[in-house]
MIMAR-779065 format. One record per residue: x, y, z of N, C-alpha, C, O in turn; residue in three letters. Coordinates in steps of 0.05 Angstrom, whole numbers, plus 5000, padded with zeros to 4 digits. Example, Ala and Ser with C-alpha at 12.3 -4.5 7.8 and 13.67 -1.06 7.14 Angstrom:
! MIMAR-779065
526448865156524649105156526449345156528549345169ALA;525749555142527349795143525850015157526850235161SER;
! end
This chain:
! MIMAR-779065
756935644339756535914349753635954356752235844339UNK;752636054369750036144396748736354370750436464356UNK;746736384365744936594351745936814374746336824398UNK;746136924359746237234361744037434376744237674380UNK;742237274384739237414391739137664390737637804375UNK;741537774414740538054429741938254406741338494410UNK;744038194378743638374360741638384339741038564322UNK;740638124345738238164326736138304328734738434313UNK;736038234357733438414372733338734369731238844363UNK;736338894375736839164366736739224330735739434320UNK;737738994314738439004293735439084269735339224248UNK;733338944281731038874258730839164260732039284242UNK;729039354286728639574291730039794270728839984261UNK;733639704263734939834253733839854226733040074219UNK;733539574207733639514182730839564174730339584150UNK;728739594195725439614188725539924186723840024170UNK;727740134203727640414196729240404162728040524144UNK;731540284156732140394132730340354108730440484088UNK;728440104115727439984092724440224087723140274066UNK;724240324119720840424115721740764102720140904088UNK;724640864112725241074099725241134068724641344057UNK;726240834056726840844031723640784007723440783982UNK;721640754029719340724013718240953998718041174010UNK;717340933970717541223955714441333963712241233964UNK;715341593969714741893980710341863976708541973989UNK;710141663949707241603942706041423952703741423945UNK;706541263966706441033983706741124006709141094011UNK;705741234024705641254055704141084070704841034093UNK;701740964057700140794074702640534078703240434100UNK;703740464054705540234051706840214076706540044093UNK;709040494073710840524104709340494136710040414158UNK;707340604125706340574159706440204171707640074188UNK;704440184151704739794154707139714158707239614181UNK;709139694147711639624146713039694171713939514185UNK;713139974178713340014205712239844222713639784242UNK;709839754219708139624245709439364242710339224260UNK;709639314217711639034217713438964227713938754239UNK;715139184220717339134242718039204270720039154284UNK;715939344275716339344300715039144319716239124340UNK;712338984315712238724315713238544318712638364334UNK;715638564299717538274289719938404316721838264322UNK;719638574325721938724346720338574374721538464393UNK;717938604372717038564399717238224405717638134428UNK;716738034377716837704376718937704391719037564411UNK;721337884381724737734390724437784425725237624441UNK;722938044432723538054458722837864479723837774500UNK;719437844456719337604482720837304480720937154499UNK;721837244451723637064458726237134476727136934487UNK;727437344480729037364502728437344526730137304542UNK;725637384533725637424554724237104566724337024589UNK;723036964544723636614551725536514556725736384577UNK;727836544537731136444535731736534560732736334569UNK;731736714578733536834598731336724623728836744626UNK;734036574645733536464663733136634689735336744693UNK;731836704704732036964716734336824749735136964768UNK;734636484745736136384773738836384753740936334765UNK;738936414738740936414723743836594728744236684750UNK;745936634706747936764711747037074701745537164683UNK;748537184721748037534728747237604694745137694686UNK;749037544681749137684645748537374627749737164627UNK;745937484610746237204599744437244569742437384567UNK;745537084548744837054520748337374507748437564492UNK;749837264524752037494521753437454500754037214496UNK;754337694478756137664455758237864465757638044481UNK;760637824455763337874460764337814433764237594423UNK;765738084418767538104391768638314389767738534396UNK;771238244379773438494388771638634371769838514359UNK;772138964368771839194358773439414354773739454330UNK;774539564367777239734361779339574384779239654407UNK;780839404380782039304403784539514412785439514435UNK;785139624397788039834406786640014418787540234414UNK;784140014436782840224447781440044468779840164484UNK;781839714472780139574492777839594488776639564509UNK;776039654465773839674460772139524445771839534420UNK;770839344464769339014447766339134437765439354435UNK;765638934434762438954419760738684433760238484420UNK;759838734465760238604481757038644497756338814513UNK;755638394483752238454501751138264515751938044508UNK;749738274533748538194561746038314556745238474539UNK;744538134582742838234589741838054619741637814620UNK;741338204636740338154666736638224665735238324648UNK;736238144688733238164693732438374686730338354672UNK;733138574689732438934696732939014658731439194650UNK;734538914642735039004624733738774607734138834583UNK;732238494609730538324601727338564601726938664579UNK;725738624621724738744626723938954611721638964601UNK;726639204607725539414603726739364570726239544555UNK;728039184561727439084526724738954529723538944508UNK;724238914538719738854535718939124533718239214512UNK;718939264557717739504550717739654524715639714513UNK;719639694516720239814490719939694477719039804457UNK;720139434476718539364441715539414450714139534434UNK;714539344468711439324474710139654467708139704453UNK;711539794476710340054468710540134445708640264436UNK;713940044420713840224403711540234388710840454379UNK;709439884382708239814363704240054367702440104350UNK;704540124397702240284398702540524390700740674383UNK;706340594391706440924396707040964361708041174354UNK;706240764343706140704311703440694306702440874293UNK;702240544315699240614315697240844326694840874321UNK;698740994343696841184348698541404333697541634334UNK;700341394322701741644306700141524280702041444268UNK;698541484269698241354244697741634228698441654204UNK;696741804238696642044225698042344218698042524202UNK;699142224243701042434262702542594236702842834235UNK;703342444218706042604193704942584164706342594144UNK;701242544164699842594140700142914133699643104149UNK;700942934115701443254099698043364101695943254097UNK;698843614109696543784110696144034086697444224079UNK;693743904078693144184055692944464054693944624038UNK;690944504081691944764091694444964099695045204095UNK;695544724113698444774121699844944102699744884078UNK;701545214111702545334096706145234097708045324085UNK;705945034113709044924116708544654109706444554116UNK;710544484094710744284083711244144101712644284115UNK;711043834118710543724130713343484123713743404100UNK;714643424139716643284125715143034126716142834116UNK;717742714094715542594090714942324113716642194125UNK;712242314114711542094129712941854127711541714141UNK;714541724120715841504114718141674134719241484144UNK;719241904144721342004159721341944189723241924205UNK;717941914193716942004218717441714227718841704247UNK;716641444216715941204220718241164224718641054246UNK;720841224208723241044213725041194234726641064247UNK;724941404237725841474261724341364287725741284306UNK;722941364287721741114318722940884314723740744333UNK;723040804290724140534291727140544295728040344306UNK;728640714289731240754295731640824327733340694339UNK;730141044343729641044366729740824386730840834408UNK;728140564374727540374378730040224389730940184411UNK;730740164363733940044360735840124375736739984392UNK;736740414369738840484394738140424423739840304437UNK;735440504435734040424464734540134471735540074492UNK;733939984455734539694455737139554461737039354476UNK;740339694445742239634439743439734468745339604478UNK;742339944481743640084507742639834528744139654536UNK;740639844534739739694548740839364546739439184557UNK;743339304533743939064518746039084522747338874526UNK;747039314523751339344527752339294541751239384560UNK;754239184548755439154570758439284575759739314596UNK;759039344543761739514545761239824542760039914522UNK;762340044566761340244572761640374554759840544553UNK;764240404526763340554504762240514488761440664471UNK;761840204491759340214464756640274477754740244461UNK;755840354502753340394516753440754509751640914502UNK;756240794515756641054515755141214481753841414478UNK;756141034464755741174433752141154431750741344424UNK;751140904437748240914426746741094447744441174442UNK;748041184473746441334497746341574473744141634464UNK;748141674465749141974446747141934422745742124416UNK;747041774411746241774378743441794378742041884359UNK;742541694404739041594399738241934402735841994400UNK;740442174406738842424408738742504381736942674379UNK;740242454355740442514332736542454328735242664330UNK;735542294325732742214308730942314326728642354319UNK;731742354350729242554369729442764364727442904364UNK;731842844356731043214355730543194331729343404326UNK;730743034305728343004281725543044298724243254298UNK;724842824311721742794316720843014324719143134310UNK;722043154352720843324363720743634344718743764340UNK;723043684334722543964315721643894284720744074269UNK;721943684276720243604247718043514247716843564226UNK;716543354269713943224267712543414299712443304321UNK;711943664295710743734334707943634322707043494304UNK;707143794342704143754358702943984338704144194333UNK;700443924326699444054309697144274320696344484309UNK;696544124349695144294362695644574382695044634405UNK;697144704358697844974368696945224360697045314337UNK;695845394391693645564386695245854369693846054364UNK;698045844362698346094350698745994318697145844308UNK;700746064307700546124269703645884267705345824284UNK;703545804245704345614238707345704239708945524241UNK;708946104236711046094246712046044276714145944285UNK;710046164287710846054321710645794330712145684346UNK;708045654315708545314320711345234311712345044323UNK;712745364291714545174284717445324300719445184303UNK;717445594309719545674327719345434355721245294360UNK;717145434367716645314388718245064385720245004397UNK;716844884362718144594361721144634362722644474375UNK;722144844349725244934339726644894370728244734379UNK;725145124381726645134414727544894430729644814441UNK;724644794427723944534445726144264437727444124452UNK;726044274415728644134398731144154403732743974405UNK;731844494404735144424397735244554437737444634443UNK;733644564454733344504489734044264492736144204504UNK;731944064481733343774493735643694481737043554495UNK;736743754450739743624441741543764468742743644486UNK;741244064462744244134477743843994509745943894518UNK;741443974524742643924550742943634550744443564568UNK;742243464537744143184528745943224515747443044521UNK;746843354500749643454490751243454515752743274523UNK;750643674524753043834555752143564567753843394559UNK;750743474578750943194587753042864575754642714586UNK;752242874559754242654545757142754544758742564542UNK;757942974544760543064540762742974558764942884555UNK;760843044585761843004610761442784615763042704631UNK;759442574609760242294607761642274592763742264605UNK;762442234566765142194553767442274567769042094570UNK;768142474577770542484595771342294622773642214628UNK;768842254635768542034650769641734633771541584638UNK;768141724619769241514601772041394593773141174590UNK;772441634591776041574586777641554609779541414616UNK;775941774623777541714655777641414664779741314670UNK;775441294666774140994664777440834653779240714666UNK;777240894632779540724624782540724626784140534626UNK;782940984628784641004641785640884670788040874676UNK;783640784688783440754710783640424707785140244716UNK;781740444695782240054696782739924665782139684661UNK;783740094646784939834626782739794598783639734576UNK;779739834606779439734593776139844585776240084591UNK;773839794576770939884574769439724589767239814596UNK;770439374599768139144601766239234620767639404632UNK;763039254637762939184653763039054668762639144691UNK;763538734662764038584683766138594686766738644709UNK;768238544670771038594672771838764699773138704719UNK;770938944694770539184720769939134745771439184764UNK;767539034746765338964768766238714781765438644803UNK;768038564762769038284778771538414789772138374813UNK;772838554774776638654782775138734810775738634831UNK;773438914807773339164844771938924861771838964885UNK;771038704854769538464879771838354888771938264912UNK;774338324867775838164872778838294889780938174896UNK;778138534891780238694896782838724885784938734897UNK;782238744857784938714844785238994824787439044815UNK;782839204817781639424813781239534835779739424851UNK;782939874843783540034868782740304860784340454848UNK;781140354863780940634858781140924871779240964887UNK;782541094869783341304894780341464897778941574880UNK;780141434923777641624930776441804910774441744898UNK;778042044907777042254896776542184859774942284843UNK;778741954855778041914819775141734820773441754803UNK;774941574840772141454837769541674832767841704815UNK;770241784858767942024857767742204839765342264838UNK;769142354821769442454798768142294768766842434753UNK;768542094763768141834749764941794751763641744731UNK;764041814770762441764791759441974783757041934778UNK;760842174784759242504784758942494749756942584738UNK;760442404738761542594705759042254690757742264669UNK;758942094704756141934686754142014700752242104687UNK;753942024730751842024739749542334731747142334730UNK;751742564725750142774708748842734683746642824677UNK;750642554666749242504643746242324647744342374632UNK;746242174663744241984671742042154682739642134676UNK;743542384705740742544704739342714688736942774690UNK;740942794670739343004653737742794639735442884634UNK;738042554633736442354617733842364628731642434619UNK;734742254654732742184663729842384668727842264660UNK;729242604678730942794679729742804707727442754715UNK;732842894724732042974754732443284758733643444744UNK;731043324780731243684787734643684790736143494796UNK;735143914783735144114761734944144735734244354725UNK;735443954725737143844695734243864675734243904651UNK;731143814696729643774678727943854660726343734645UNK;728644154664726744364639726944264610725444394595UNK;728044094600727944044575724843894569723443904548UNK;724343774595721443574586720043674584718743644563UNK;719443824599716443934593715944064562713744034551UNK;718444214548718944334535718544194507717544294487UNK;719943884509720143734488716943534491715543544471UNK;716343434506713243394510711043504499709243374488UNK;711043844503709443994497708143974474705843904468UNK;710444034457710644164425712043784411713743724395UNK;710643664424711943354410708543254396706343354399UNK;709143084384705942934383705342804403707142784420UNK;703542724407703242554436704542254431704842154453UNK;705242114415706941824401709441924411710841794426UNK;709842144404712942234404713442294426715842284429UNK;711842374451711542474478711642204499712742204521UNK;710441984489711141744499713241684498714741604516UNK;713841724469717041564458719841734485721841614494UNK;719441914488721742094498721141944528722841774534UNK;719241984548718641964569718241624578719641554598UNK;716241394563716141214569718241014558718340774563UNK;720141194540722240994527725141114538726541034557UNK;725441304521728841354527729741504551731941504563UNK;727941594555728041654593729341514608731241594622UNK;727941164604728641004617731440974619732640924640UNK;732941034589735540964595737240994618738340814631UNK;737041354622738241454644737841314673739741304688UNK;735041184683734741154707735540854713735940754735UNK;735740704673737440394683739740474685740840364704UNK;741240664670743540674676744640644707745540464721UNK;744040894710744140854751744840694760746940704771UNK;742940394757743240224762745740054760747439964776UNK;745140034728748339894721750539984715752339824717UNK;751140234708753940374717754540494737756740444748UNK;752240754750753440864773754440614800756440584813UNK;751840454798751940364820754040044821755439944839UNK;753339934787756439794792759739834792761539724805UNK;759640044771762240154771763340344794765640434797UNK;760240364814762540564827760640574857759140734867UNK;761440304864759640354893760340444912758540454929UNK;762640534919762940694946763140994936763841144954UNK;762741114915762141374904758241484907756841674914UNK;757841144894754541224896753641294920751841464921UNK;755141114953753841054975754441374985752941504998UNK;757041454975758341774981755841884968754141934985UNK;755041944945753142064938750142194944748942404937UNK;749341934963746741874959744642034981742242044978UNK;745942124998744742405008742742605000740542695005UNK;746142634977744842944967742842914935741543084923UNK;743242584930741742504908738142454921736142574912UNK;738142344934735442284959735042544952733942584930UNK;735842804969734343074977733743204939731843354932UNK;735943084919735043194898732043004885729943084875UNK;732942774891728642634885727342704889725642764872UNK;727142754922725342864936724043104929721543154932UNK;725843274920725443554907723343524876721543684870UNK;723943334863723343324835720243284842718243394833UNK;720943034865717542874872716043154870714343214853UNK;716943304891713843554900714443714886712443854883UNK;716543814872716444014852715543974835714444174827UNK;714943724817712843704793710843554801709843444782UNK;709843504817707743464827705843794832703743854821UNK;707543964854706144164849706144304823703944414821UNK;707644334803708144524782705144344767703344484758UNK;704944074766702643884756700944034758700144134737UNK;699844124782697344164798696144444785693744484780UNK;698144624779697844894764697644924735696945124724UNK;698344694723698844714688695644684669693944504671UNK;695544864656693344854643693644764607692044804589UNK;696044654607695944514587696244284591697744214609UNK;694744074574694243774584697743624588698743514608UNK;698843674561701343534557703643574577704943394587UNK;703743824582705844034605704943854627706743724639UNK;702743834634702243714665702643424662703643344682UNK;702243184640703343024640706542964646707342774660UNK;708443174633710343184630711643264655713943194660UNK;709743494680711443494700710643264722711843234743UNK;708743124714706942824732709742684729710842604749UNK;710842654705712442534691715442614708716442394715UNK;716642784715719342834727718642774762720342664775UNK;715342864780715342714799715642394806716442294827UNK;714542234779714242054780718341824776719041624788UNK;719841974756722041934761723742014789725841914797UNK;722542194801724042204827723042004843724741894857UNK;720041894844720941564855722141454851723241344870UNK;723041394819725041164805727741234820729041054831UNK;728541474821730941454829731341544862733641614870UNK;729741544875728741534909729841224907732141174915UNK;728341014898728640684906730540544898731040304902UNK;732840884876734440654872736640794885738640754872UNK;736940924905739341064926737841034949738741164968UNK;734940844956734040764979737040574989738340565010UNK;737240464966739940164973739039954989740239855009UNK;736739884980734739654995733439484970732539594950UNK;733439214974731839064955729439134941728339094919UNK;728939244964725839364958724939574945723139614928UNK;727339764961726240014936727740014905727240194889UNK;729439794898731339774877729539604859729539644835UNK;728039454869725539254856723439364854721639234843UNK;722939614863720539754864721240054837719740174823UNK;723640064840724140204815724340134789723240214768UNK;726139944796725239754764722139774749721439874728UNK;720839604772717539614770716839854762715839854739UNK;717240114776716340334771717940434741716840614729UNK;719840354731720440434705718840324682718140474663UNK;717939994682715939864665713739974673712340054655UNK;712740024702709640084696708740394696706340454697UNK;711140614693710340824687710940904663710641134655UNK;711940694648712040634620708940644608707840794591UNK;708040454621704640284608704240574619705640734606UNK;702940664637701040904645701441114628700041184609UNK;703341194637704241464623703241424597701441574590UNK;704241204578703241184551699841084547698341044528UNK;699641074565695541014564693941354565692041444552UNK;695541464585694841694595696041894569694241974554UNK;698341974561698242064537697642024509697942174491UNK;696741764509696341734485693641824480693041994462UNK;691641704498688241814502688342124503686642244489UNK;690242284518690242604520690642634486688842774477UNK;692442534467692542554451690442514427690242684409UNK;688842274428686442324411684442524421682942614404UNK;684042614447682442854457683843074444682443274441UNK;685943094438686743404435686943364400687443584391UNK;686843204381685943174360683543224351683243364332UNK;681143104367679143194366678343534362677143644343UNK;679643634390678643854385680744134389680744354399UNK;682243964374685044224372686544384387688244544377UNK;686044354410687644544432688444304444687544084438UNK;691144404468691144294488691144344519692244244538UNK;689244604515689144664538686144574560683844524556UNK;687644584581684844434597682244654592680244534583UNK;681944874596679645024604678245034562676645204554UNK;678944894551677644894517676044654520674344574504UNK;676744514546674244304547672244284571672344444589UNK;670444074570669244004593666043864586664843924566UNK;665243714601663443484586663443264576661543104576UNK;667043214560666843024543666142784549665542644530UNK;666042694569664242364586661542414571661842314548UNK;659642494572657642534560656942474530654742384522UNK;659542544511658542604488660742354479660042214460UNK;662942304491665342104491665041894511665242044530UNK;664641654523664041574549666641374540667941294559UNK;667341294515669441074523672241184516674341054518UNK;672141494506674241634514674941654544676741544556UNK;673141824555673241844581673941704607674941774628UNK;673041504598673441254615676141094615676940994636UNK;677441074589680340944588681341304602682341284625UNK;681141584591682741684609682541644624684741574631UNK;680441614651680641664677682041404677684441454676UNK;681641204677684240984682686740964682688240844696UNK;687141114660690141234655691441494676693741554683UNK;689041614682689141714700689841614731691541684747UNK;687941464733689041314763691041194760692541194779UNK;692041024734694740884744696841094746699241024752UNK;695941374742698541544743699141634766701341724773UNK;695441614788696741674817696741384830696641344854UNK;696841254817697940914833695940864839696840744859UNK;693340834841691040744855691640344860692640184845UNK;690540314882691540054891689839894879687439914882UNK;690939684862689739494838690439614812688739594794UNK;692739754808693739764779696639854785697339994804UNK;698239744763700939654772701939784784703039704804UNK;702240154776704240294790703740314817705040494827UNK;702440214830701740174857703039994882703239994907UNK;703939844859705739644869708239734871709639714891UNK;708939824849712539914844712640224868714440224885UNK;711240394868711140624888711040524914712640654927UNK;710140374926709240194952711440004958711639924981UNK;713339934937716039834934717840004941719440004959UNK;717440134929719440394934719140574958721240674966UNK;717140614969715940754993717640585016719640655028UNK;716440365018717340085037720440105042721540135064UNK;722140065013725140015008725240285027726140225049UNK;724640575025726140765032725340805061727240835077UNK;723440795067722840765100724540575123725040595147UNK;725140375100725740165116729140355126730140365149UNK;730040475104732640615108733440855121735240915136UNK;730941005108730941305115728341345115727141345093UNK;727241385133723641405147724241715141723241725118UNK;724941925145724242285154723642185114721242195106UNK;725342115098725842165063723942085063722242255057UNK;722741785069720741635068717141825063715541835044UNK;717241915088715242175096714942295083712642295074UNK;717042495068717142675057715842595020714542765008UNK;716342365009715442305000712742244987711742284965UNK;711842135011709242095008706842385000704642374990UNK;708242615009706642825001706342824966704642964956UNK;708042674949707842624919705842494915704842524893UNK;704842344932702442184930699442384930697942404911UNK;699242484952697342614966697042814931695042794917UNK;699342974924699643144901698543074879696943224867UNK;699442774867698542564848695642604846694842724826UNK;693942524867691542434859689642754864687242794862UNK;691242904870690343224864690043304835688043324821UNK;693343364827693043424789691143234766689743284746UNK;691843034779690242784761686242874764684742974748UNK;686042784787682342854796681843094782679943094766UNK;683443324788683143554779682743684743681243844732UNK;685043494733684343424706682743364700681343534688UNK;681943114701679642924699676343004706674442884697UNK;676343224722674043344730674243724716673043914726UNK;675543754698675443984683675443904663674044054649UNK;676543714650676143664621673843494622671643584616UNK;673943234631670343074629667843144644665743034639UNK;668143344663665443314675665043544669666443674654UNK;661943634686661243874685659843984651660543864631UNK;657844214648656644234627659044224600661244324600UNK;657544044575659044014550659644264541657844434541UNK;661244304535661944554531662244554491663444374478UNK;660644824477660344844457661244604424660244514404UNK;664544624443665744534417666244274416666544124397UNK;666044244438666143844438664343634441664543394445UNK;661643864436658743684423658543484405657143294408UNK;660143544385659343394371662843174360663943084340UNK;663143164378665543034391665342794383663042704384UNK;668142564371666642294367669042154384671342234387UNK;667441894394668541714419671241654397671941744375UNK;671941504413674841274403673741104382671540984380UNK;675641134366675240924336676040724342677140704364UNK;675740494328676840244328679840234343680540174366UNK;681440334313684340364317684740414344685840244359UNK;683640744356684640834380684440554406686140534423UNK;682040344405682040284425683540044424684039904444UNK;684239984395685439744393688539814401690239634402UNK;689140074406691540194420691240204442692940084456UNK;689340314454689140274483688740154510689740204532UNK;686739964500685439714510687239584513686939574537UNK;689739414510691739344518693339404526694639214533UNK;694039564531695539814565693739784578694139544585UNK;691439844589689239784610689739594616690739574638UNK;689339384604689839134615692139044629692538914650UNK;693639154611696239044623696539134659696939004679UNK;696139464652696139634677694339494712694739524736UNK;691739274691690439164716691938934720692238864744UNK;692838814701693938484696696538514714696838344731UNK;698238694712700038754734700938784757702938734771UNK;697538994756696839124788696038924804696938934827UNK;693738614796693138424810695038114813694637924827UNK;697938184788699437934794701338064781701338074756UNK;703938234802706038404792707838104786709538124768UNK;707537864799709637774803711337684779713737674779UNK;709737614757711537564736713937774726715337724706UNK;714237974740715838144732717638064755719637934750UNK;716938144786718838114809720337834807722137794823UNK;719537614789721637344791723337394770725237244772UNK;723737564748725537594734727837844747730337824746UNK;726238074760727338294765728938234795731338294795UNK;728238144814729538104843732337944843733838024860UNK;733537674824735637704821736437854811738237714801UNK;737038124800738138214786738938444808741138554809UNK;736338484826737138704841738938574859741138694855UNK;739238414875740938224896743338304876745138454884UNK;743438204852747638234850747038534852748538594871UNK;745838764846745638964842746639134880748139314887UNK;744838944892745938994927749138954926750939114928UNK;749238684921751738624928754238814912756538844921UNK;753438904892756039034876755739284896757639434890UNK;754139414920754439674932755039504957755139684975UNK;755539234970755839164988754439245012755439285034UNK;751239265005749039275023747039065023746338905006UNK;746439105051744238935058741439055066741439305067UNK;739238925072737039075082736939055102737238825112UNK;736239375122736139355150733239145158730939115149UNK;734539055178733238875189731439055208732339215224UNK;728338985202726339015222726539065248728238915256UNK;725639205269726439175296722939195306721639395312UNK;722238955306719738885315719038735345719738495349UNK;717838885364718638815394715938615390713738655380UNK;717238345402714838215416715438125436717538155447UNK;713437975446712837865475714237585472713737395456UNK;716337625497717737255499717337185519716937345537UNK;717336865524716236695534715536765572713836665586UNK;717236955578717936985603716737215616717137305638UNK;714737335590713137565592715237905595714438135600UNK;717237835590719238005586718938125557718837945540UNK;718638365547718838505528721938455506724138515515UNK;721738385485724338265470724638415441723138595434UNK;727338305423726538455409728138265387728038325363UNK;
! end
């Protein structure tokens, strides 16, 4: 029998949260370590998966298959493809920073007139976070993808209303209403979201027999799985909502900003550069395999909804005077690329999304995590409580503004590549969408500059005189996202040879090709050709 890898890989994450929960209440430094341990020992397995996995290889590979409820067709059945090799890197790669820069994040405060739940709570719920993110990205049978999509909201709405953001300018009952809100905002609209994927779900099986996705995805190649127009498209709509509120696309997406805000900044990564993701792989591998002539029906009115997200939080960015809020709406423009390249239905913009899910992973978490030791420092998070800090901070300053440019793509750091993928894929399809687009760009390096030149430049302003740079820890968190973010931007390709087969079966399950170029040159006969 084959090691087990890819439950092990979900599994440690699991057993490193029960063990760091159960560490007693006097011992917190203990749990923290322990945490880092295992999340470590989470990131070793990934990259051994992602050695083990052949990227010329077969579509699904290091796959386990074991009955599970069989009087319900429901196996316990894992894979993993390029795209889902990938973004299990990402997630282990981040949890171990978004552990290290929380190191303080759930130390009990003396002042505090509210008890702080205990630190050993905070650690193992990331690590459980961890686990479920991991296990989704790993499924291949749609209810067992279905249960861990649902569960991973149980330990977030811990994080976000048990562990917020400490830097809140009113009294410790409104800080803690706020977190309250913000909390039980994002359960219910993933709630009402998952519901209606569960009904889909069943519809699903009803329709074809069974949960597999390949099972599925081979029956409809093979034409032996028929599905009536209107039940595809229904099927179709009832995941693809749940996937957007995840992700989150305009409309669905007021929960982010909301849960961002009032989160720690660890915990603000965790939601946005981790479980986010789920929703926009999903797309990928259910909407678009289970149901490709629904998606292709779709993809219209999904395009004009990207497009919307792009300049709607891009502008709402441009106006926000709290640091985190404008991250967070950078953050829903920046998913309407992801999901622009992946209803482009072109190699390019489908490989450029991928990309753009790993490298707005790294940014985003460079860029909040640094906003995050700035707003520690000096207790607010609003932009106009600072200004100067380059001066008094220079190697704060400096990883922000980097984190900053990879968030408007600047050319030589990764997300530059994956946006420019995505730009390309959709032009090549739909040039007016294409256009319209690009004004997210122009927006990008507006909110960002604009930031960046109200909080660091300009006279030091009173309170952040005596301001102290990045500690060790901090940069030993940061300094490796930078890197990565350049290491990417000047050689994406180690990602595009794992990720591009994956998108090709990903074409073929929508039975598209890429329009071919129509480039006029000159033939031999001095006749104009084409």
């Amino acid at each position: 029998m084959n090691f087990p890898l890819l439950t092990v890989t979900a599994a440690v994450p699991a057993v490193g949260a029960i063990l760091t929960a159960a560490v007693p209440a006097a011992r917190r430094t203990a749990a923290k370590w322990l945490a880092l341990f295992f999340s470590l020992a989470t990131l070793a397995l990934a990259v051994l998966v992602a050695v083990r996995f052949e990227p010329g290889g077969d579509r699904y590979q290091l796959t386990e298959s074991r009955a599970w409820i069989p009087d319900f067709g429901v196996r316990y059945e894992l894979g993993v493809d390029g795209i889902g090799v990938v973004l299990i890197g990402l997630t282990a790669l981040l949890i171990p920073f978004v552990i290290a820069a929380g190191w303080h994040d759930a130390d009990p405060l003396e002042t505090s007139s509210k008890r702080w739940r205990p630190t050993q709570g905070f650690f193992a719920l990331i690590l459980m976070v961890e686990a479920m993110v991991i296990i989704s990205f790993e499924a291949t049978d749609v209810f067992l993808f279905y249960i861990f999509f649902e569960a991973m909201l149980i330990p977030m709405y811990f994080l976000i209303g048990g562990f917020g953001d400490r830097a809140h300018s009113g009294s410790d009952e409104n800080a803690a209403a706020q977190r309250s809100y913000a909390a039980v905002k994002f359960l219910l609209y993933n709630l009402v979201g998952g519901l209606i994927m569960l009904a889909a779900v069943i519809g699903l099986y009803v329709v074809a027999g069974n949960f597999s996705l390949q099972e599925i995805t081979a029956a409809r190649a093979a034409g032996t799985l028929d599905m009536a127009t209107n039940t595809e498209r229904l099927l179709f709509l009832g995941f693809f909502f749940a996937f957007a509120v995840k992700a989150p696309l305009w409309p669905l997406h007021t929960w982010l900003p909301n849960a961002m805000g009032e989160s720690t900044a660890p915990v603000a990564v965790l939601i946005t550069a981790v479980v986010d993701k789920v929703g926009t792989f999903a797309m990928l591998r259910f909407c678009l395999g289970l149901f490709p002539d629904a998606s292709k029906w779709a993809t219209p009115v999904i395009l004009v909804l990207a497009l919307i997200s792009i300049v709607y939080g891009a502008l709402v960015a441009v106006g926000q005077r709290d640091i985190k809020r404008l991250v967070a709406y950078a953050s829903i423009s920046h998913f309407g690329f992801i999901i622009l390249g992946i209803f482009a239905m072109t190699s390019q913009g489908q490989s450029g999304a991928t990309l753009y899910m790993v490298n707005h992973g790294l940014s985003t978490a460079a860029l909040m995590l640094v906003a995050g030791f700035l707003i520690s420092r000096r207790g607010s998070r609003l932009i106009a409580d600072y200004g100067g800090v380059q001066k008094v901070a220079p190697v704060l300053a400096g990883t922000f503004l980097i984190g900053g440019l990879a968030t408007l793509s600047l050319p030589g750091l990764a997300p530059f590549v994956s946006e420019f993928l995505v730009l390309v894929g959709t032009f090549a399809r739909y040039p007016v969408v294409g256009i319209v687009a690009t004004v997210g760009i122009v927006l990008a390096a507006l909110y960002t500059l604009v930031l960046y030149q109200r909080t660091m430049t300009g006279p030091v302003k009173e309170q952040v005189r005596t301001m102290p740079d990045l500690r060790l820890r901090e940069v030993l968190v940061v300094a490796p996202l930078i890197a990565l973010l350049i290491g990417l931007g000047v050689y994406p390709k180690v990602l595009t040879d794992i990720v591009n087969p994956a998108v090709e079966h990903t074409m073929s399950d929508v039975k598209q090709t890429d329009p071919k170029p129509e480039v006029a040159v000159e033939a031999k006969n001095g006749e104009e050709a084409k």
